[in-house]
N, C-alpha and C positions, 0 to 999 in steps of 0.2 A: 553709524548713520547720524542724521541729524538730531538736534535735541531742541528741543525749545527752552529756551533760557531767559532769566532774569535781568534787564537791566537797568541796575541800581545807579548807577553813574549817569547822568543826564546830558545827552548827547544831541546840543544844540548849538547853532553856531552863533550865538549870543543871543542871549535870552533879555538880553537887560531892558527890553523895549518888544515885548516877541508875545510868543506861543501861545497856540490855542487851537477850539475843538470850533466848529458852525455850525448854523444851518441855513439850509438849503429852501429860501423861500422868495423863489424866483416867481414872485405871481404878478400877473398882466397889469400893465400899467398905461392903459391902450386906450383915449379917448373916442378912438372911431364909435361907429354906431352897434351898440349891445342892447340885450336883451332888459328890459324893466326891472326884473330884477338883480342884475348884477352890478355890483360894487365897487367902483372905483378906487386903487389904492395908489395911495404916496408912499412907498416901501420905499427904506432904503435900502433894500436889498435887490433891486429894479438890474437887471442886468444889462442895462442899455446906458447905466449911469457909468459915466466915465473916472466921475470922480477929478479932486483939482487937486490932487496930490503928488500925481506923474510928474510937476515940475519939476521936484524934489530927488526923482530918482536915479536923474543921471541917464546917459546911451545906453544901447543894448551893448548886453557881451556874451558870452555864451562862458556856464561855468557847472561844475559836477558840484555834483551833491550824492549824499551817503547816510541811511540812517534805517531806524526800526521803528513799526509801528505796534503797540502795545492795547493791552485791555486795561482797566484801573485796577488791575490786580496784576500788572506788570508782564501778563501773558503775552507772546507773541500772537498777533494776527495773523493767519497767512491767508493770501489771496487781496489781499486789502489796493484798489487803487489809486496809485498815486498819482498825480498831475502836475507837473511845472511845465510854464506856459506852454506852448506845442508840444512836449513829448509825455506821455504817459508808461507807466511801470507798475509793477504786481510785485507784493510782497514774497517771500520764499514761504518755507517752514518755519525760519526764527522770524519772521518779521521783516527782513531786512529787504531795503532796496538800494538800488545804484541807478541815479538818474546823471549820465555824462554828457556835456557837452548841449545843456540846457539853455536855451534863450533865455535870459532874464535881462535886469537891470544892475548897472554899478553898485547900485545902491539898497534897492530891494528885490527881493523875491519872494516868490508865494510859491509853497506847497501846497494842493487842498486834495486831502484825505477821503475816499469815500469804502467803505466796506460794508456789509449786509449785515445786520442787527447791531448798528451803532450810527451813533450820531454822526452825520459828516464833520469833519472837521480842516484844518489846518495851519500852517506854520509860515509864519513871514520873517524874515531876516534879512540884513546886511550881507552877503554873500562874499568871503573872499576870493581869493584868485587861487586859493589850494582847495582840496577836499572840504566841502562846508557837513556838517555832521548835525545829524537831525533826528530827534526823537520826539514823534507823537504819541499822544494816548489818546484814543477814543471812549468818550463814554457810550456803556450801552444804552440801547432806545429800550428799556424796562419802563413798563407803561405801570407809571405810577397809581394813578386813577382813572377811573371811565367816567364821563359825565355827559348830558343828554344835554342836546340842544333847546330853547327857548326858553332856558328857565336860568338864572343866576347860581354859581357855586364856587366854592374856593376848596382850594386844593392845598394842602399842607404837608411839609416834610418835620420831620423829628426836631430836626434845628428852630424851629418856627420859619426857615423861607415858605412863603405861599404867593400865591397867584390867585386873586378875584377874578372869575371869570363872567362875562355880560351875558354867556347866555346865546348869544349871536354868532355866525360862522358862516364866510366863504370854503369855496375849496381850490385849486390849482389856477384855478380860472377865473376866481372871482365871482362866480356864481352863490348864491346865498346855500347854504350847506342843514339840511334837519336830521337830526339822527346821531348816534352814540358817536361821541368824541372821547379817542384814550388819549391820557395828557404824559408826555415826560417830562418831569418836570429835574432839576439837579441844579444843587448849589456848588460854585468854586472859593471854598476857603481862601483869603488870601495866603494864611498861618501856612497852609498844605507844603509838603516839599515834594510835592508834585504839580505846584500849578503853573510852573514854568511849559511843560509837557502839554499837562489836559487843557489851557485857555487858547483861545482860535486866535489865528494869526500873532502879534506879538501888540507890547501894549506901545501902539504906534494909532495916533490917529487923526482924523481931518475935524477939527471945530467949528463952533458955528460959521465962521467967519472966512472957514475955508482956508485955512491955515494948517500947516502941520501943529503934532503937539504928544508928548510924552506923557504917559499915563501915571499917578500912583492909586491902584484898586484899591477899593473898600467893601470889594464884595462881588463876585459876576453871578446871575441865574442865567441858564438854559432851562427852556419853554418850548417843545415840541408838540403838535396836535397833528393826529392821524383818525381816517376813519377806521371800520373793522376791517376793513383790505390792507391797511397801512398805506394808502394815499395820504400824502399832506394838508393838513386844513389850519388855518390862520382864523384870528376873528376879525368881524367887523372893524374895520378901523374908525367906523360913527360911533362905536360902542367901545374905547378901549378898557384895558383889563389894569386892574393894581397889582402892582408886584411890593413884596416885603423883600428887606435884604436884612437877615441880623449881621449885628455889629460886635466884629472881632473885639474883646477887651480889651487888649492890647491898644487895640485904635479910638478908644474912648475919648483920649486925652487931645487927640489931634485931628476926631471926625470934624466936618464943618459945620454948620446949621442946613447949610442947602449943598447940595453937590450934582453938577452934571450927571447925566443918564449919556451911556452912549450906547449904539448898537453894532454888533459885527456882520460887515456886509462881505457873504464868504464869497463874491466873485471878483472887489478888487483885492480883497483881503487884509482888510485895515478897520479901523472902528469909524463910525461917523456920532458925532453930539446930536443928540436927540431926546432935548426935553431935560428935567430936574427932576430930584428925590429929596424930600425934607426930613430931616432926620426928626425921628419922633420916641423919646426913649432910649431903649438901643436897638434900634432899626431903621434903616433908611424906605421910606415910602415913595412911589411917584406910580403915572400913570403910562402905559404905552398903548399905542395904535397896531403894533404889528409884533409879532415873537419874532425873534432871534436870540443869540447870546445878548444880554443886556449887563451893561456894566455900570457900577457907580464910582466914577473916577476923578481925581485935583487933576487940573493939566498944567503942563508946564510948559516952557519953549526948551526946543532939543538942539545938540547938535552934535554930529557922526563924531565915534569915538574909535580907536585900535590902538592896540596892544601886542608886544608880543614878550612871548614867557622862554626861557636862556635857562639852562642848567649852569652849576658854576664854575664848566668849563667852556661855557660858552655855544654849548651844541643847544637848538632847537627842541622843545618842549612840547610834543601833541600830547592830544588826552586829559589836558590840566584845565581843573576848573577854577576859573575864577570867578569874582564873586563882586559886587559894589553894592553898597546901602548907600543912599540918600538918610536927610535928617526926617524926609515925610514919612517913612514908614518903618518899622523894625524890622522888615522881609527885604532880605537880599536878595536881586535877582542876579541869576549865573547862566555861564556859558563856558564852552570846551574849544579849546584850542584845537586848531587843524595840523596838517603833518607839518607846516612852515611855524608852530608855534604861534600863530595867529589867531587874536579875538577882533571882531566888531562888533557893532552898534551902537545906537542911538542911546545920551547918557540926556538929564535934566541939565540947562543951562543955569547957569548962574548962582548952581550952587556945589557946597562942598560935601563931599561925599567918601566913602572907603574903599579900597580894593585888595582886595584877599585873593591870595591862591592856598590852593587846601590839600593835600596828600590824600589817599585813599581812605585812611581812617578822620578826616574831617579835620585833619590837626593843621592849623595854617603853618604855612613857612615864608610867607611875606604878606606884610601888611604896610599900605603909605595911607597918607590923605591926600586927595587930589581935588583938585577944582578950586574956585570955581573957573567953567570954561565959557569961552565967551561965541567959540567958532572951532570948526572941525579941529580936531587934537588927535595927536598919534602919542601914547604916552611911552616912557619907556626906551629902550626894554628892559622887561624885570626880570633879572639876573636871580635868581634862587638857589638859594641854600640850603639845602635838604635839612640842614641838622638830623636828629636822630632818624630821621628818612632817608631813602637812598633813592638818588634818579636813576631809574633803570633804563636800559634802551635792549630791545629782541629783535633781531633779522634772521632772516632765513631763506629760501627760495619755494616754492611752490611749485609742483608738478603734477601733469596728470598722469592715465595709468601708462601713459604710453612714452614718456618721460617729458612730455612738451612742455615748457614753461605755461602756467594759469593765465591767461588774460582776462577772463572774466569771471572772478570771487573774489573772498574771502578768509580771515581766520580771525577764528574767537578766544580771544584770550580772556581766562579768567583768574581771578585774584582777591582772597579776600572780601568774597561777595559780591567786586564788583566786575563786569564783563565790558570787555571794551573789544568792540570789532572792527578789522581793519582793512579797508580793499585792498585786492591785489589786484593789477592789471599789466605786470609786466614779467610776472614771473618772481618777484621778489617782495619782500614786506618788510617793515620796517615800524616797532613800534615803542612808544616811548611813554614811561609813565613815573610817578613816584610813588615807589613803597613806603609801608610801614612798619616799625619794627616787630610787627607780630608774626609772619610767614615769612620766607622764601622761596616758598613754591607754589606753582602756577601748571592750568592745565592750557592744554591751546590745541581747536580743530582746526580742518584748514575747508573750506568748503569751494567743491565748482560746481559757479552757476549752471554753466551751458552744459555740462554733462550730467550732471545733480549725481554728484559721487561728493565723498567723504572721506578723509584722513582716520576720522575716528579719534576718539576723545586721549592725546599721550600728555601724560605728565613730565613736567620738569621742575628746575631748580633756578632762578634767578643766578648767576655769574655774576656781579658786577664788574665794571660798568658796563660792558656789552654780553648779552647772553648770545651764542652761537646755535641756532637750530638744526644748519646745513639744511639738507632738503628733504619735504616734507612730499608725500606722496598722497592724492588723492585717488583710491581706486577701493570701491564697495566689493571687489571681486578678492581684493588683496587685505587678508587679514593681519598679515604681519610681513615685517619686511627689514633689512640692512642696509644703508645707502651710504658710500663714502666717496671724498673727493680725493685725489694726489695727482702731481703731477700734471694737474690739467684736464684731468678723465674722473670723468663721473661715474660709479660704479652701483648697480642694484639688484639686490639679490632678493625674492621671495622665497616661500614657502618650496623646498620641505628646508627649516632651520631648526637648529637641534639645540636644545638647550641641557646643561648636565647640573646640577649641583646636592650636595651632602649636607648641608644646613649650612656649612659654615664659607663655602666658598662654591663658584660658580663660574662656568663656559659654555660659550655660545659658539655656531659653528654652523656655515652652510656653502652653498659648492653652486656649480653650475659650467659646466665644460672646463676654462681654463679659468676661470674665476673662481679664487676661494677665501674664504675671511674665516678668522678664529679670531676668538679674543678669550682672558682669562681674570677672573679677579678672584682678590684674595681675601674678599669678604661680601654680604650680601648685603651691608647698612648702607640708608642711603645715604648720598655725601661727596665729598670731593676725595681721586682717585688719581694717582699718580704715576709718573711708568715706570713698571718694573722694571727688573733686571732680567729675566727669562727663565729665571728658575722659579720653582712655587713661593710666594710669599708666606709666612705666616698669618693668620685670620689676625685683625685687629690692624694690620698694617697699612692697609688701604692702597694697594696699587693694581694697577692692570696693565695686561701688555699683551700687543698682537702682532709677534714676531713673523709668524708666517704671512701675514697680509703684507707685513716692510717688505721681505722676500722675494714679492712679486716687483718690486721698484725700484728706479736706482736710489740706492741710500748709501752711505758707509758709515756702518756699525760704528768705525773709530770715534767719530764723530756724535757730540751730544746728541741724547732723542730727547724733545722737548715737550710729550703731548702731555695734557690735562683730561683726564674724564669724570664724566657728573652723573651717578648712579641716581637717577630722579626718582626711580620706582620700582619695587624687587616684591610682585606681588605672588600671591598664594597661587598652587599649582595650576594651571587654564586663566590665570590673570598676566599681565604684562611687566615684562620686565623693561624699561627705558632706559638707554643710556645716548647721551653726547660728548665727543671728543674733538678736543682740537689742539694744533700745536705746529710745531717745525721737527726739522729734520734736516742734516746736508746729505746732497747728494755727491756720486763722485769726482763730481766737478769743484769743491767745495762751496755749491750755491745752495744757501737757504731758502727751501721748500716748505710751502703751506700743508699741511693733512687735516681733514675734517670728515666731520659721519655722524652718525645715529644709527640707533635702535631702536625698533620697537615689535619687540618680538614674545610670542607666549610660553611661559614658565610651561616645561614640559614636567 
C-alpha cells in the first residue's frame, strides 16, 4: 500500500527566482460608507489589485504540473489544496498532485497551497512546455504566543526574530478587533536548504516603481494573527508593528546599511516593495502596516533564463539539479529539470554568476561561469559527464489489475535517500537520474490515482545504461505476481506461485490453464545472472534459465539465447524475492526476438 515518504531532492521547476509559503489576508479595501469604527486598509494583499507585472508574462498556454506538498519535517500532507489558475487538485497519501493541462502564462505560474493547520502558501515559476515539478512546504500555523489586545507586546523566537506589536487589531473585515490574539510567528533562514521549498511564490517581484525585479534575501518573517476560533486578524495599519530580521553571518560582509522590505501578495503571487529595514547591528529593523510574508531583499533587473542538461551520449536528463550562485549571496538557488531535460527562470542581469549540476550525493559533474546577460538567454546544452557517477535511465510500463495501461499515477523511485516521483499517463514511465558511486540499488512503487491501488514497494538493481522493469502491476488485491512479454503477447500469472529453495539455490513456478512459467537459479546472491545451459548449474555460478516458458514459443534452441537476469532481492521466508529479465532469442524463422519479465513473488 501507500507509504508516505521523504523528499530530499527538491522538486521545483526552477527555483532561481521562486518558492514560497503566504498568507492569506485578503481584508476589505472598500471606501463605501462603514461603520465608525472600521478601518480602512492599503494591503497589498487587496485582491482587486491587479498588479503591473502581467506585462511581463507573456499569452496564456495551458501546461501540467507535477509535484508534492510537504510539512518542515519533510512529511507528506494529504488532502492539501492545490490551485493553478482555474483548475483545483487534492494531494494523495504521499503528498503528491497532478494539475494537467492548467491555464497559466508563457512565462509565469502560480501554485497556492491551502491545507488545514498550516500556513497557506505557494509556488510561482517559469513553466516549461514539459512536465514542470513542484515541491512545497508548508509551515505549520503553531501559535507561537497569545497576546491581548489594547495594550503593546513583542513576541520573540530563539533566533532573536521578533515582531512589536501596537496593541491594535482589525479582523476579516476591518472592523476594530478586542480580545486574545494567538500570533504565528516563523523565520526563513536564507543558509536553510530548504528555503527554495518553504518561501511563497519565488523571489520574483514588482518594485516601487512598478517594474519587475530579482530578489537576493537577507532574511524573510511570516506573521500570522488569529483569534481563539482561528479567524484571521491583522493590525491596525494607523498602528504598524516592528519586525527584527537577524543577520545570517555569512551576510555580514555584504548586508547594506538600508535594504528594501517587500511583502507576498499570495493572490497575484509575486512580492511587492513595501517600505525599508535599517540594519542595526546584526539585524535588519523596519516597520510594517499589514502581516504577510515580509522579506528584506537587494533587487536587481532579471531576465528569462533555460537550460537544458544531455547525458554524454547525448540523451535528455530529467531529475537533475542544478544550481547558480550570483556574487550577492553565498546561497545558491536550484531547480530540477523536466522529462525534456529542461530548466527555466529568471536569473539577475548584468551579472556573472555559476552553474552546477550535482549527482545525487551532492558531487557536482559540471560546472561553467555564465553571464553576464543582458536579455533572455537559452544557455547551453550542458552535455555531462558523469565521471565516477553514472547517468542512469528506468522504463517500464504501468498496469492496472485488469491489465489496462495507467493513465492517471504514478511511481516512486527511491535511491540513496533521495525519492523522485514520476507520472505516468500513458501507460509507460520513463525515468532518468545520476547515481552515485555508493549504491546500485533502488526500490520503485507504482501508484493509481483513479483506482487508489498499489504495486507495492519491489526492489531492484540499476542495469546501466537502461534498466528494464517490463510491467509493473498495480492491484491491492494481488500480492505477488509474474509478468512476461514474447513474441508480442503479454503474459500475467498471480498467485497460487510456488517458490522452492535449499539455501543454496532456487525455483519459482506457477500455472494457469495453458500458461506456465518456471524459472531456475543456481544461486540465491543478489546480482547479475546469466542463461544457463538447462542442466543444474553449480551455486556460485550465477545463471538462470527458463526452458519450459521458451517451449511455449517459437524459438530454435540451435540458435544463441541471449537473456540477462538481475536477482534484485532474495529475501527471508514470507519476504520477496525480485527478479528482471531481458534479452533476445531466434525464432524459427531466423528473426531476432525481444523477451522480457519480472518477478515479484513470496519466498515460500
Amino acid at each position: 500500500m501507500k507509504t508516505l515518504r521523504i523528499l530530499t531532492m527538491i522538486m521545483i521547476a526552477f527555483t532561481l527566482v521562486f518558492t514560497s509559503c503566504e498568507r492569506d489576508d485578503n481584508f476589505t479595501d472598500d471606501n463605501s460608507d462603514t461603520p465608525d469604527d472600521t478601518v480602512i486598509i492599503d494591503d497589498n494583499n487587496d485582491p482587486t489589485d491587479t498588479g503591473n507585472l502581467d506585462q511581463f508574462f507573456g499569452s496564456a498556454v495551458n501546461r501540467d504540473f507535477f509535484g508534492q506538498v510537504v510539512d518542515e519535517n519533510n512529511n507528506a500532507i494529504q488532502g492539501a489544496l492545490v490551485k493553478v489558475g482555474a483548475l483545483t487538485v487534492f494531494t494523495d497519501d504521499n503528498g503528491i498532485f497532478s494539475a494537467e493541462n492548467a491555464s497559466v502564462n508563457e512565462q509565469f505560474a502560480y501554485l497556492r497551497v491551502t491545507a488545514s493547520g498550516y500556513v497557506t502558501s505557494g509556488r510561482a515559476l517559469r513553466p516549461s512546455d514539459g512536465i514542470n515539478r513542484v515541491k512545497i512546504m508548508l509551515l505549520s500555523a503553531d501559535v507561537t504566543a497569545t497576546v491581548n489586545s489594547g495594550s503593546p507586546e513583542t513576541v520573540q523566537l530563539g533566533n532573536g526574530t521578533s515582531v512589536a506589536l501596537p496593541g491594535a487589531y482589525i479582523d476579516e473585515n476591518g472592523n476594530a478587533y478586542s480580545g486574545a490574539v494567538d500570533v504565528i510567528l516563523d523565520y526563513l533562514d536564507p543558509a536553510s536548504a530548504d528555503l527554495d521549498a518553504v518561501m511563497p511564490g519565488m523571489l520574483y517581484a514588482e518594485d516601487a516603481a512598478g517594474d519587475e525585479a530579482y530578489l537576493e534575501t537577507f532574511g524573510m518573517i511570516s506573521v500570522e494573527l488569529r483569534d481563539t476560533s482561528g479567524n484571521e486578524l491583522n493590525i491596525d495599519p494607523n498602528n504598524p508593528a516592528e519586525l527584527r530580521f537577524p543577520l545570517d553571518p555569512a551576510l555580514q560582509g555584504v548586508a547594506p546599511a538600508t535594504i528594501p522590505l517587500w511583502s507576498f501578495n499570495d493572490e497575484l503571487g509575486y512580492w511587492i516593495e513595501d517600505g525599508e529595514a535599517v540594519l542595526q547591528g546584526n539585524e535588519y529593523v523596519g516597520q510594517v502596516s499589514h502581516f504577510s510574508f515580509w522579506n528584506c531583499d537587494a533587487p536587481f533587473p532579471v531576465v528569462d533564463f533555460c537550460t537544458t542538461v544531455l547525458d554524454d551520449n547525448g540523451n535528455a536528463l530529467a531529475n537533475t539539479t542544478v544550481t547558480i550562485t550570483s556574487p550577492n549571496t553565498p546561497y545558491p538557488r536550484s531547480g530540477v529539470t523536466d522529462q525534456n531535460g529542461q530548466v527555466c527562470g529568471k536569473v539577475p542581469s548584468g551579472l556573472t554568476m555559476t552553474i552546477e549540476v550535482v549527482d545525487l550525493c551532492g558531487n557536482p559533474v559540471f560546472s561553467d561561469v555564465i553571464g553576464p546577460f543582458a536579455g533572455p538567454t537559452t544557455y547551453g546544452p550542458i552535455s555531462v559527464n558523469p565521471g565516477s557517477s553514472t547517468s542512469q535511465q528506468v522504463i517500464g510500463n504501468f498496469n492496472d489489475c485488469s491489465n489496462n495501461p495507467i493513465t492517471n499515477g504514478y511511481v516512486v523511485l527511491e535511491y540513496g535517500g533521495s525519492v523522485f516521483y514520476e507520472p505516468v499517463t500513458a501507460g509507460t514511465f520513463d525515468i532518468n537520474l545520476i547515481s552515485c558511486p555508493a549504491s546500485n540499488t533502488f526500490t520503485l512503487e507504482a501508484i493509481d490515482i483513479v483506482n487508489q491501488q498499489s504495486s507495492g514497494i519491489i526492489n531492484y538493481t540499476f542495469t546501466p545504461p537502461t534498466t528494464t522493469l517490463g510491467t509493473i502491476t498495480s492491484c491491492n488485491a494481488v500480492s505477488e505476481y509474474i509478468e512476461w512479454e514474447a513474441e508480442g503477447v503479454q503474459r500475467f500469472l498471480t498467485s497460487p506461485i510456488n517458490t522452492y529453495d535449499n539455501g543454496n539455490n532456487f525455483s519459482v513456478n506457477a500455472s494457469n490453464g495453458n500458461e506456465f512459467f518456471y524459472i531456475s537459479s543456481s544461486d540465491t546472491a543478489v546480482g547479475t545472472y546469466t542463461w544457463g545451459n538447462g542442466q543444474q548449474a553449480p551455486p556460485g555460478s550465477f545463471e538462470m534459465e527458463m526452458y519450459e516458458v521458451l517451449s511455449q514459443i517459437d524459438i530454435d534452441y540451435n540458435a544463441p539465447i541471449n537473456i540477462t537476469f538481475q536477482l534484485n532481492a532474495f529475501g527471508a521466508v514470507g519476504d520477496y524475492i525480485d527478479i528482471t529479465f531481458s534479452g533476445t532469442y531466434s525464432d524459427n524463422s531466423a528473426m531476432i526476438q525481444p523477451i522480457s519479465g519480472s518477478l515479484h513473488v513470496i519466498r515460500d
